[in-house]
C-alpha positions in Angstrom: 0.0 0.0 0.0 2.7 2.4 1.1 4.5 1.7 -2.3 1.8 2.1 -4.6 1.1 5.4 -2.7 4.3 6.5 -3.1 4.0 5.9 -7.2 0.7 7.8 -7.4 2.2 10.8 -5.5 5.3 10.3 -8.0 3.2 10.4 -10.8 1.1 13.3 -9.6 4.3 15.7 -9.1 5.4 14.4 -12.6 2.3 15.7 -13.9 2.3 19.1 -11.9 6.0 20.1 -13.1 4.8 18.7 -17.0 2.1 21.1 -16.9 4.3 23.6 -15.0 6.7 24.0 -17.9 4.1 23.7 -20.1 2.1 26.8 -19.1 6.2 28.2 -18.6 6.5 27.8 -22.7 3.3 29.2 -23.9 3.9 32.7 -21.4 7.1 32.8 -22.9 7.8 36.7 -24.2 7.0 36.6 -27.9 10.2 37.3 -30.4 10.3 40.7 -31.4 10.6 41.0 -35.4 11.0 44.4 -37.7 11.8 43.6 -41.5 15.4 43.8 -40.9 15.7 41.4 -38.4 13.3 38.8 -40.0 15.9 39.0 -43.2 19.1 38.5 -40.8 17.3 35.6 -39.4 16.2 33.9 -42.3 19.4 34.4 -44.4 21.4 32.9 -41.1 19.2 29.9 -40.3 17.0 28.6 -43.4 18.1 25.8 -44.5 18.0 26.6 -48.2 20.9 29.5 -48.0 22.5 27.1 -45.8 22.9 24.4 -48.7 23.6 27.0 -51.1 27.0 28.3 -49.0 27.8 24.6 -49.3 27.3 24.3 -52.6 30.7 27.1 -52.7 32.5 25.0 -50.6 32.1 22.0 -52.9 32.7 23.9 -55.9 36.2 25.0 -54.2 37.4 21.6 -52.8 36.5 20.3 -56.6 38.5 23.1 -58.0 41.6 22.7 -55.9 41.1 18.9 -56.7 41.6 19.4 -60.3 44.7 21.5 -59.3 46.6 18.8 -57.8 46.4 17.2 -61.3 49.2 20.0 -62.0 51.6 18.6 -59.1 54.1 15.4 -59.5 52.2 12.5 -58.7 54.4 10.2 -56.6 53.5 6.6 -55.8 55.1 3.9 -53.5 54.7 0.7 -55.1 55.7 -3.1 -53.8 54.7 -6.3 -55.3 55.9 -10.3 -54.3 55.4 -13.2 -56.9 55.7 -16.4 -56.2 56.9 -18.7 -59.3 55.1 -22.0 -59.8 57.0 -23.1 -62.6 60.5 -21.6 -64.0 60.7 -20.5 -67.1 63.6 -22.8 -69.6 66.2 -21.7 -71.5 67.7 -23.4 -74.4 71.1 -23.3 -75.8 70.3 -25.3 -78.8 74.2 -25.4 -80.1 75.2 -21.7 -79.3 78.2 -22.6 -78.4 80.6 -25.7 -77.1 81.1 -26.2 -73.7 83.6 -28.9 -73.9 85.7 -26.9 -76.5 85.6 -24.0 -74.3 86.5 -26.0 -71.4 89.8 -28.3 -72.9 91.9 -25.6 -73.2 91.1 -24.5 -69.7 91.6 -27.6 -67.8 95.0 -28.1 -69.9 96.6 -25.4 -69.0 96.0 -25.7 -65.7 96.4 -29.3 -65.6 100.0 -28.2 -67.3 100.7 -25.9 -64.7 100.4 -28.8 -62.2 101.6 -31.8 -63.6 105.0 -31.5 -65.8 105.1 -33.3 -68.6 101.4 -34.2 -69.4 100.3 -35.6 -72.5 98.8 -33.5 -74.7 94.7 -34.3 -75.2 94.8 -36.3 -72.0 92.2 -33.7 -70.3 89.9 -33.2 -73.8 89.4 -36.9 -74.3 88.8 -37.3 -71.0 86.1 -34.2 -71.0 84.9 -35.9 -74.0 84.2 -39.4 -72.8 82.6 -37.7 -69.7 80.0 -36.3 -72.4 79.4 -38.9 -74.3 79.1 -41.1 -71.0 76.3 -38.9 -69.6 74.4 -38.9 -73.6 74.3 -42.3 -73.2 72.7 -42.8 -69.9 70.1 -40.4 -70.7 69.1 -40.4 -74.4 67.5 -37.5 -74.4 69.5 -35.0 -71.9 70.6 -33.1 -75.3 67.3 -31.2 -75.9 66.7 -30.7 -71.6 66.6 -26.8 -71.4 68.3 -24.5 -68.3 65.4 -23.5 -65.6 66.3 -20.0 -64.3 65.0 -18.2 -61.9 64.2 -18.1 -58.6 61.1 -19.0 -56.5 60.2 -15.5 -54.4 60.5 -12.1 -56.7 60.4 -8.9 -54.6 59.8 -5.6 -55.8 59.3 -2.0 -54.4 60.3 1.2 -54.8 59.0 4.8 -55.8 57.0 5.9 -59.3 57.1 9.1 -60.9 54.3 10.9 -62.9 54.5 14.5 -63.9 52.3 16.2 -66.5 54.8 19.2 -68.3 52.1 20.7 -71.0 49.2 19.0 -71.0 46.7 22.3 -72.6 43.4 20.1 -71.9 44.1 20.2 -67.9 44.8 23.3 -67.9 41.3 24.3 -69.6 39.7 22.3 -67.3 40.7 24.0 -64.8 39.4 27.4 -65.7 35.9 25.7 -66.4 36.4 24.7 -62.3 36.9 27.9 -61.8 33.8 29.4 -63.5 31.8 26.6 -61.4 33.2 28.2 -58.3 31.8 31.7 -59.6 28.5 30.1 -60.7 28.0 28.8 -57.0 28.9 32.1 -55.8 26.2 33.2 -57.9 23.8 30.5 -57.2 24.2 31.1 -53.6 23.5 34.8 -53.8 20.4 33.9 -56.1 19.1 31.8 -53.1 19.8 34.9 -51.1 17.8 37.6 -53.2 15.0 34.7 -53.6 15.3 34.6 -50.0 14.7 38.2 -49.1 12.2 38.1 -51.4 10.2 35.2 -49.9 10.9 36.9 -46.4 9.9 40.5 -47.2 5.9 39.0 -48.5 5.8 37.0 -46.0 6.3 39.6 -44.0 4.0 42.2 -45.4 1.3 39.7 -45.5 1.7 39.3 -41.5 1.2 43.2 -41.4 -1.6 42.7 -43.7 -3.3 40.5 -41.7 -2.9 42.1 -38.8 -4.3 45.3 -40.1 -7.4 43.7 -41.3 -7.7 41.7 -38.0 -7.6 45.2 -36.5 -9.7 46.9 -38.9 -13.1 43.9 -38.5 -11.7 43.6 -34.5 -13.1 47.6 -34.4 -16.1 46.9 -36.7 -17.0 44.1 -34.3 -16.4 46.6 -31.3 -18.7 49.4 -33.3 -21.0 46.7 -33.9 -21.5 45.6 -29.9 -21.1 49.4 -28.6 -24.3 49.9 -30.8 -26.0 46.8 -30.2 -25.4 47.7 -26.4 -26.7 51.3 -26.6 -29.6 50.5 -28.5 -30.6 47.5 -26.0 -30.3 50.2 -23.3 -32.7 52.5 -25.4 -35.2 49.5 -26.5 -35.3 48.9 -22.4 -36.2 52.3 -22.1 -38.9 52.5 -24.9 -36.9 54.8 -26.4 -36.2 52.0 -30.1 -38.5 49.6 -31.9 -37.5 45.6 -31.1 -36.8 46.0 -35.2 -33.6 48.3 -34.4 -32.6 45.9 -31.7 -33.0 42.4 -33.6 -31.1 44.7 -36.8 -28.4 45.8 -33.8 -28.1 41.7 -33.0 -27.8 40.6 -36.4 -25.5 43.2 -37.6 -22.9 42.1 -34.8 -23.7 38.8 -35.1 -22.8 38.5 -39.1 -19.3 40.4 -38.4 -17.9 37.4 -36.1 -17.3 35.0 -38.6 -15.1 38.1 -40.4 -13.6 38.4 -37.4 -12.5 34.5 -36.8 -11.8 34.3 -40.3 -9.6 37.5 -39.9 -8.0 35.9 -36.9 -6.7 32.8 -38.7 -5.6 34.4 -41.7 -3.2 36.3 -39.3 -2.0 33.1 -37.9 -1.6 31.6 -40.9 0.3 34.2 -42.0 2.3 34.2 -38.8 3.0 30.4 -39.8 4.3 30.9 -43.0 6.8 33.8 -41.9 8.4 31.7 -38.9 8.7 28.8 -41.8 10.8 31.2 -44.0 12.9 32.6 -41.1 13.3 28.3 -40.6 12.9 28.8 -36.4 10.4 26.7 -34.7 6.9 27.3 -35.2 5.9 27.1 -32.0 7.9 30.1 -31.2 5.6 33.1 -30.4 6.3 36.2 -32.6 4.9 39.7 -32.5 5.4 41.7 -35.5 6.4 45.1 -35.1 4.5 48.5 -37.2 1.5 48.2 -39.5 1.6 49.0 -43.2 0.9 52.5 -42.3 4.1 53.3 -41.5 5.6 52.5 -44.9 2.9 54.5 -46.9 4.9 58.1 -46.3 7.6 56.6 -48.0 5.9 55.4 -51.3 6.4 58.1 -53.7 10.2 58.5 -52.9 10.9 54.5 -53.9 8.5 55.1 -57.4 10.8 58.3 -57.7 14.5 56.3 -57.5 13.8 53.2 -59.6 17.2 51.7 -61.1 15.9 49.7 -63.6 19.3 48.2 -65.1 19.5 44.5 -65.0 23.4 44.9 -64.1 22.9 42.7 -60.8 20.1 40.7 -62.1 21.1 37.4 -60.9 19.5 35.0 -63.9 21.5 37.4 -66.0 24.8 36.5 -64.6 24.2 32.5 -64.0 23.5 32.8 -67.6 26.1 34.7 -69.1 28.8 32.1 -66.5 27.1 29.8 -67.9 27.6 31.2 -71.8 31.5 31.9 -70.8 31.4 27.9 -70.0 30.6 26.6 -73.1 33.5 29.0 -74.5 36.0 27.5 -72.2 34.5 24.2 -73.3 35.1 25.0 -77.1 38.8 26.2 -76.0 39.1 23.0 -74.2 37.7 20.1 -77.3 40.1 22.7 -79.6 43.0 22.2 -76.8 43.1 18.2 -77.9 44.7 18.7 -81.1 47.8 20.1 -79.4 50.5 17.5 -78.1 50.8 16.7 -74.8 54.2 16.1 -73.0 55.3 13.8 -69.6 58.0 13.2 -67.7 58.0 9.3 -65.4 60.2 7.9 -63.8 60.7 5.4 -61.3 63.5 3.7 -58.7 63.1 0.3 -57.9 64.9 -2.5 -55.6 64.7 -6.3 -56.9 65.3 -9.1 -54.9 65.4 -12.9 -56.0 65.6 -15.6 -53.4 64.2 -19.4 -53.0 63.3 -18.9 -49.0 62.2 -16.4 -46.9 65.6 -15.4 -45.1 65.5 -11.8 -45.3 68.3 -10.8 -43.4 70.4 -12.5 -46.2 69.0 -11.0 -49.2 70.5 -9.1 -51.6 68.5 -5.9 -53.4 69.4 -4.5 -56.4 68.4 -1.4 -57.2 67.4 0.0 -61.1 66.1 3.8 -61.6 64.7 5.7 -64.8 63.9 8.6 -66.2 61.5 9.3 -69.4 59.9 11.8 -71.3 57.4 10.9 -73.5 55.0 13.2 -75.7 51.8 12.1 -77.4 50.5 13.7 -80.5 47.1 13.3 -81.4 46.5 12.1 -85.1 43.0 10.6 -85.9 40.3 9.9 -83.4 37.3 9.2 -85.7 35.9 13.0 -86.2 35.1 13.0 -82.4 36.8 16.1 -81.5 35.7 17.9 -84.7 32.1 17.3 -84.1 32.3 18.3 -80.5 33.7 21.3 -81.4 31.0 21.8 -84.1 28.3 21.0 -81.4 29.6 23.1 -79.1 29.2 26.2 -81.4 26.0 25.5 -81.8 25.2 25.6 -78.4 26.7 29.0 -78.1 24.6 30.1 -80.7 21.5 28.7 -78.8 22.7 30.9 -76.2 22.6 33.7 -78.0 19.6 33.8 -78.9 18.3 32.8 -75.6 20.1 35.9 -73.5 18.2 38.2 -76.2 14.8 36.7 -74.9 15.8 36.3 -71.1 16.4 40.2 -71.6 13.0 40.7 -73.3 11.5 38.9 -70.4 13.5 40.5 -67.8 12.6 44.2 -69.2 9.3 43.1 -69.5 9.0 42.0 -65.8 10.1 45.4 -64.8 7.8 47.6 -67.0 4.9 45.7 -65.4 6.3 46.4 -61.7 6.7 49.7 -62.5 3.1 49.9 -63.7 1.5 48.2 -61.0 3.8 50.3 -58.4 2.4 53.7 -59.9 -1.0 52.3 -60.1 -1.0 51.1 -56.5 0.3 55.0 -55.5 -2.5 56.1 -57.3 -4.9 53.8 -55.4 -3.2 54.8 -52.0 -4.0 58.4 -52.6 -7.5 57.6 -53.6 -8.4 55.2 -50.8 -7.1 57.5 -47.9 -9.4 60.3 -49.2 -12.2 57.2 -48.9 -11.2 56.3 -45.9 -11.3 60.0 -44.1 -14.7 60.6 -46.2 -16.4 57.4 -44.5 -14.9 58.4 -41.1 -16.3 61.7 -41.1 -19.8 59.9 -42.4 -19.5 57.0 -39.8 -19.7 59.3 -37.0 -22.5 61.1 -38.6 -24.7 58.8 -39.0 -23.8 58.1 -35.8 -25.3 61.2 -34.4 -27.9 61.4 -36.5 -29.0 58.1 -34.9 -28.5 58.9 -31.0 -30.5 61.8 -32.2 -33.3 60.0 -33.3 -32.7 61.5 -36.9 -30.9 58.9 -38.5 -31.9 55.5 -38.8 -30.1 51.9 -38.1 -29.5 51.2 -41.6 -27.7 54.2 -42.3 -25.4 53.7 -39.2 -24.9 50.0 -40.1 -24.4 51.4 -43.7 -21.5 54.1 -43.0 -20.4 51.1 -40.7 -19.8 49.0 -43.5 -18.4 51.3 -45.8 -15.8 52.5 -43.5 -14.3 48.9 -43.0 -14.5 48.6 -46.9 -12.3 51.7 -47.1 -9.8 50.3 -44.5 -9.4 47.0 -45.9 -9.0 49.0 -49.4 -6.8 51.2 -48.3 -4.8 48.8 -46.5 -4.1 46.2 -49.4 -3.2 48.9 -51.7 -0.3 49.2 -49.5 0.3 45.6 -49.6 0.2 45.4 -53.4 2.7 48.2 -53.5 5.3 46.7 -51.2 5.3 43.2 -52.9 5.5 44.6 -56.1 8.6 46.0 -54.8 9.8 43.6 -53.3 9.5 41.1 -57.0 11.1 44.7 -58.7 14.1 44.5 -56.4 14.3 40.6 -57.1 14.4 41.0 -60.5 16.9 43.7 -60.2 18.8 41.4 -57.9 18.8 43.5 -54.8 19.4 41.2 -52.1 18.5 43.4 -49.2 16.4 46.1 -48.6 18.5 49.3 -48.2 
């Protein structure tokens, strides 16, 4: 009994401190974000710029890869054989050993004994021969085995490529990969910003319109409540107050919709910025505060596509195919190599090492190779090639059209969006001021509910308009400086 209340009360306090931390997460302070600081984040932790820096680093580690290839290449190389079976060698009458021999063991024989008898040692060397042919037949066509059975070999190998014009082409092309991940990586960057800056409007967007139904709703409860108070006092028809509950009534659902467009919006900003999504953020500002500074970003346009970033991948990627044309037209030229090698050879029929005896052998070479015929293939790569340059060409003429043409219709839809801006504030002052007539004309018993629930709606019309012509501006901005390749807003 005592154990299993001591489990329970265990598993109580476990429960307590789970919910404690718990309720500590979800009252933790909210993260603070302006524009700029959103950006920073999101260009230092998604995941996406992340891969793209590493694409660099590849690039580089390839390059200096192919680099090497310039350097001696030195190798330490040691090999054992065993030999099964020697191989034979055959005299076959090259020459007379007992000729060779008689005058030999004569003199010698001469030098010992005085007065020897002249042919005593050749017919003696002679009926030793023909002896040992005529116990063995056959002993005349037995070949010499040579040979031994263990064969060890090591020592050091040499490679070194002197001209060699196709390496070196190659490695330019690794070095235009290196600036096309450069580039890459800053494309991810301005796509980045991009992503970050509409996803950040859109939060201010939403937030905006929250507040703008949020004071609707209020309006629409502060006049349900004071006409309740004057239908209790006789003062209003039950139509005015069943009008007054409907009105409010119909603007909740804008006002929940309203409240998870913001959070979805929310969502979609802490994905970008790539922290958790748990993580409570409060977005600083409202689109208010950038719509003093419209007119002075429609004023400074730069509309030169110097940084644009497609622009530049493309034009790497144009100097590429060059560099590949100089590289197929680098294979006609000769190439030349110097090898050489030191090695220590040892022949023995056991494994005593301690008495073997190495004998060393070095060399030096240079060697050149001079391409002759190959079948075509480097002619018709060469021809290819061109033709791939010349698709290029043409295709940077209509990547320019389309790049031009992506500006003019920012541009446009910038001025245009001014234009509404301008408009929709007057609205939005005009149905102010009539909002709060209609207002009076109602407490006044001049005025009827319709009206009031008329200027009502028409002011929250003009917000919201006013509002997303804000919105439109600053993401059409925001695709202009992408297409410009601004990476971060200045």
């Amino acid at each position: 009994m005592e154990i299993g209340l001591i489990k329970k009360t265990s598993i109580a306090m476990l429960m307590v401190s789970a919910s404690w931390l718990v309720g500590a997460q979800n009252n933790e302070a909210p993260l603070e974000l302006n524009l700029d600081k959103a950006i920073k984040i999101a260009l230092s932790e998604n995941p996406t710029v992340k891969i793209a820096d590493l694409e660099i680093q590849k690039k580089k580690y390839a390059k200096k890869s192919n680099q090497s290839s310039l350097y001696p290449q030195i190798d330490a190389i040691g090999q054992y054989s065993r030999t099964l079976k020697k191989q034979v060698m055959y005299m076959d009458g090259a020459f007379d050993m007992g000729s060779m021999l008689t005058p030999l063991m004569e003199t010698a024989f001469a030098s010992a004994v005085d007065g020897y008898v002249p042919g005593t040692v050749s017919n003696a060397i002679k009926q030793a021969e023909e002896a040992a042919a005529a116990a063995n037949p056959s002993s005349g066509n037995e070949g010499i085995s040579i040979g031994r059975d263990n064969n060890w070999t090591g020592g050091l190998d040499l490679s070194w490529p002197v001209v060699a014009p196709t390496l070196w082409k190659s490695l330019e092309l690794s070095s235009l990969d290196v600036e096309l991940a450069v580039e890459s990586a800053r494309s991810s960057r301005i796509n980045m910003v991009n992503a970050v800056r509409k996803a950040f409007y859109g939060v201010l967007f939403a937030k905006d319109a929250l507040h703008v139904i949020q004071e609707s709703y209020d309006n629409a409860i502060l006049n349900y409540n004071n006409i309740n108070s004057k239908y209790e006092q006789g003062i209003v028809s039950e139509f005015d107050l069943v009008r007054a509950d409907v009105n409010a009534k119909n603007i909740k659902p804008n006002l929940i919709q309203a409240q998870n467009a913001y959070n979805l919006a929310s969502l979609s900003l802490k994905a970008l910025m790539g922290i958790d999504i748990d993580q409570n953020i409060s977005v600083e500002g409202s689109l208010l505060d950038y719509e003093k500074d419209l007119y002075a970003e429609i004023l400074g346009i730069d509309t030169s596509l110097g940084n644009n970033s497609d622009l530049k991948q493309f034009d790497i990627q144009d100097e590429q195919l060059h560099k590949t044309l100089e590289l197929y037209k680098a294979q006609y030229y000769p190439t030349i190599a110097i090898s050489g090698s030191y090695m220590s050879m040892s022949m023995n029929n056991d494994f005593k090492f301690g008495d073997y005896k190495w004998n060393p052998t070095s060399s030096v070479s240079l060697s050149i190779s001079i391409p002759i015929f190959d079948g075509f293939k480097k002619s018709n790569d060469i021809r290819q090639t061109k033709a791939s340059i010349e698709q290029m060409k043409w295709q940077r003429e209509d990547i320019v059209r389309n790049l031009n043409l992506s500006i003019s219709n920012n541009v446009n839809n910038m001025t245009n969006f001014v234009e509404q801006v301008l408009s929709t504030k007057d609205v939005v002052a005009q149905a102010q001021k009539g909002y709060r007539i209609s207002q009076k004309l109602y407490d006044t018993g001049m005025g009827t509910l319709l009206d009031l629930n008329t200027a009502q709606l028409g002011l929250t019309q003009a917000n919201l308009a006013f509002n997303q012509a804000i919105y439109n501006f600053l993401t059409s901005k925001a695709d202009l400086d992408k297409v410009l390749g601004i990476e971060i807003q200045e």
